[in-house]
N, C-alpha and C positions, 0 to 999 in steps of 0.2 A: 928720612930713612931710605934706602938703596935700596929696590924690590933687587926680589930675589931670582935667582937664573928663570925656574920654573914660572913665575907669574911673566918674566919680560917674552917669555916664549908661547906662553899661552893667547898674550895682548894680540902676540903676531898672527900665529894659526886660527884664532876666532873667525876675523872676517873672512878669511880662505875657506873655513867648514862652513860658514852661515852660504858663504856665495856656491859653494857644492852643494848641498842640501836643496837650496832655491833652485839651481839649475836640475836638480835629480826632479825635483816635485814638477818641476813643466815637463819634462820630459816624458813623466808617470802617465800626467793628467790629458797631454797628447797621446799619449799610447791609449789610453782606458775611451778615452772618445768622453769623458765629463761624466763615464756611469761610477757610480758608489762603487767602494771598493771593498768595504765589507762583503766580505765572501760569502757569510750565511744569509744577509740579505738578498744577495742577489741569486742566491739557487733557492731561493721561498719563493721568489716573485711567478717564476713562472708556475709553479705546484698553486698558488692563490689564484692564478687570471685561471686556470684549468678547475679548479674546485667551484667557481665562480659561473664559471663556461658552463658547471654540470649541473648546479645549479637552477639556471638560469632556463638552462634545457626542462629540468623536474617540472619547474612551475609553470611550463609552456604546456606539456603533457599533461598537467592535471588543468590545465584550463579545459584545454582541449576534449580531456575525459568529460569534465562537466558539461561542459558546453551540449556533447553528444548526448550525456545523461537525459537533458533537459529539452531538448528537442524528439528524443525518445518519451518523454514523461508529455509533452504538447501534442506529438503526435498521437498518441493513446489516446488525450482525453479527445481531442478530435472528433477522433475515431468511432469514441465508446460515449464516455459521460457526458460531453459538452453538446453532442449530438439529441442525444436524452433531453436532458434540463433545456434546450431552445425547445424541441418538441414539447416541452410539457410547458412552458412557458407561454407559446404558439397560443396553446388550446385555452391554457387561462382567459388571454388577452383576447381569443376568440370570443370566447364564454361571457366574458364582460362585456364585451363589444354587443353581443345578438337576443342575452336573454332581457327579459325584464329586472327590474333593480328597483332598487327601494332607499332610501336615510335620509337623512339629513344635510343640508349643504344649502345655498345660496341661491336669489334669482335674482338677475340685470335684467333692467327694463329700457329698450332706448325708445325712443319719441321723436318724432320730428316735431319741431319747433309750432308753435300756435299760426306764425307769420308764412307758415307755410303754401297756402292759399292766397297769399296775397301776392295778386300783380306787382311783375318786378318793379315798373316804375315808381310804384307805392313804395319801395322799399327804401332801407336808409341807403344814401349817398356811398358807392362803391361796394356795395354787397350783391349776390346772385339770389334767386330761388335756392338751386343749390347748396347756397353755405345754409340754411335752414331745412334741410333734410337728411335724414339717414342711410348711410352710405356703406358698402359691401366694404372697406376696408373700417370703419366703426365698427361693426358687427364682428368682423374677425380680430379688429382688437380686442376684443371683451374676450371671445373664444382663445384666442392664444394665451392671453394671460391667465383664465383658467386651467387651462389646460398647464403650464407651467408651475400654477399652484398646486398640482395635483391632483384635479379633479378624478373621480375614479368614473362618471359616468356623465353625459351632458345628452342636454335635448332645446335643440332650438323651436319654439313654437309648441307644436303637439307631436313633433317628431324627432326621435331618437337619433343621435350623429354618433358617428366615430372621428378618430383624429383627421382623418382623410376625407372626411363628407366633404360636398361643394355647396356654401352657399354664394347666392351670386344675386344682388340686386340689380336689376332694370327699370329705371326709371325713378319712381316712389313705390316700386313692389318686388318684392323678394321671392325667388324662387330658389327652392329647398327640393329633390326629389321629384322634382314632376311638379309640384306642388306651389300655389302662388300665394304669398300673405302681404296684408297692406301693416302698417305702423298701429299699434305699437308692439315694437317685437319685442319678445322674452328670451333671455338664453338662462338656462338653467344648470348647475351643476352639485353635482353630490359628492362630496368626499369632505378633508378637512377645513372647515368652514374660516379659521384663523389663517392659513397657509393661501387660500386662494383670495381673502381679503388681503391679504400682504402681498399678493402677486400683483392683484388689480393696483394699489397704490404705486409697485414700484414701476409698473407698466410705463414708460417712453409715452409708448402708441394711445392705451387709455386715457396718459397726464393732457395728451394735446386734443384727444375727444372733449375731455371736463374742459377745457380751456373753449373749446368752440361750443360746449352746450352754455357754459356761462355767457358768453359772446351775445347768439345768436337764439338762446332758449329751447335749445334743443333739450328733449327729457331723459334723465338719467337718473334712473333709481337702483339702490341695490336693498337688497331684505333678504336677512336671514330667514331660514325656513327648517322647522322640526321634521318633515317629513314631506317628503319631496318622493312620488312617485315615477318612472317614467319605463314605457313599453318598449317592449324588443325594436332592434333594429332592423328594418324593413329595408331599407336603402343598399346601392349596388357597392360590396365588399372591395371593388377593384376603384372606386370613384376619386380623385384628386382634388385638390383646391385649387380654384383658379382667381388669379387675380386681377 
């Protein structure tokens, strides 16, 4: 069947329109620089990055308010409450520290070993005198780990310590305050008697004491105690540990 005028005219002009069209759209897409051409999108964009902008600004200024808020509310208590509660704090831990005290709580016993006395040459093959005596950093392992238990009061011997006391061995004897004691020493503490047995156990420093008292026989006892007395602190408030 013979197409008709209008279809053999249309066959013609098609590829002519398609190849205008194609050359309009480079032309567009050159001119535009590759931006969207939807028009309502492109006059949002910038009212959004601006909304965004203002945004962005708020949440800056309110940090910033806070921020000052809070260094206002630190500086106050500073100033006021925090200054308070350390003084009244002070005076407690004063108070604990100087008066006498009384409860219940715990006492370590160390010992030096029986073989003590006995000439080194007696001794077993590569040991000292030495490793059969008790020693200033022994004694403050006992003390640190109570004291990490919680101890609320401690007294080495017949004298009352604070955190800060010096005990310091010379030789086979201990000096405490002025004060000289031979073996066997006691260190004493009063507070929660569960919590400072669990200190001494997880104690490093005490694990390798028990190791060289099983060794060498050195003594080491621990006893609970229902009431445990001990007197004010007599010793110099400014005193340190030395090692």
């Amino acid at each position: 069947m013979p197409e008709s005028a209008p279809a053999r005219g249309w066959k013609m002009l098609a590829p002519v329109v398609l190849a205008a069209c194609g050359a309009l759209l480079v032309i567009t897409a050159k001119t535009s620089g590759g931006t969207d051409l939807r028009g309502s999108e492109v006059l949002e964009m910038p009212d959004l990055v601006r909304a965004e902008e203002r945004r962005v600004e708020e949440l800056i200024a309110d940090a910033e308010n806070l921020r000052s808020e809070i260094d206002e509310l630190t500086e106050q208590l500073g100033d006021n409450e925090t200054k308070e509660i350390q003084q009244q704090l002070e005076e407690l831990q004063t108070t604990a520290a100087l008066g006498s005290v009384e409860g219940s709580g715990i006492t370590v016993t160390l010992d030096d070993s029986p073989q003590a006395d006995t000439p080194e040459q007696d001794l077993a093959p590569g040991t000292h005198v030495e490793d059969y005596i008790i020693h200033q950093q022994d004694l403050e392992a006992v003390m640190n780990a109570l004291w990490a238990g919680g101890a609320d009061a401690m007294m080495v011997m017949d004298q009352r310590i604070g955190n800060t006391s010096t005990v310091r061995c010379v030789g086979p004897v201990l000096q405490l305050e002025g004060k000289q004691y031979s073996p066997p020493y006691t260190i004493s503490a009063i507070g929660d008697t569960d919590a400072m047995l669990d200190a001494l156990e997880r104690s490093e420093a005490v694990e390798w004491f028990r190791a060289a008292a099983d060794a060498y026989g050195l003594g080491y006892e621990v006893e609970m105690e229902d009431l445990i007395t001990m007197p004010a602190y007599e010793g110099s408030r400014l005193s340190r540990s030395e090692s």
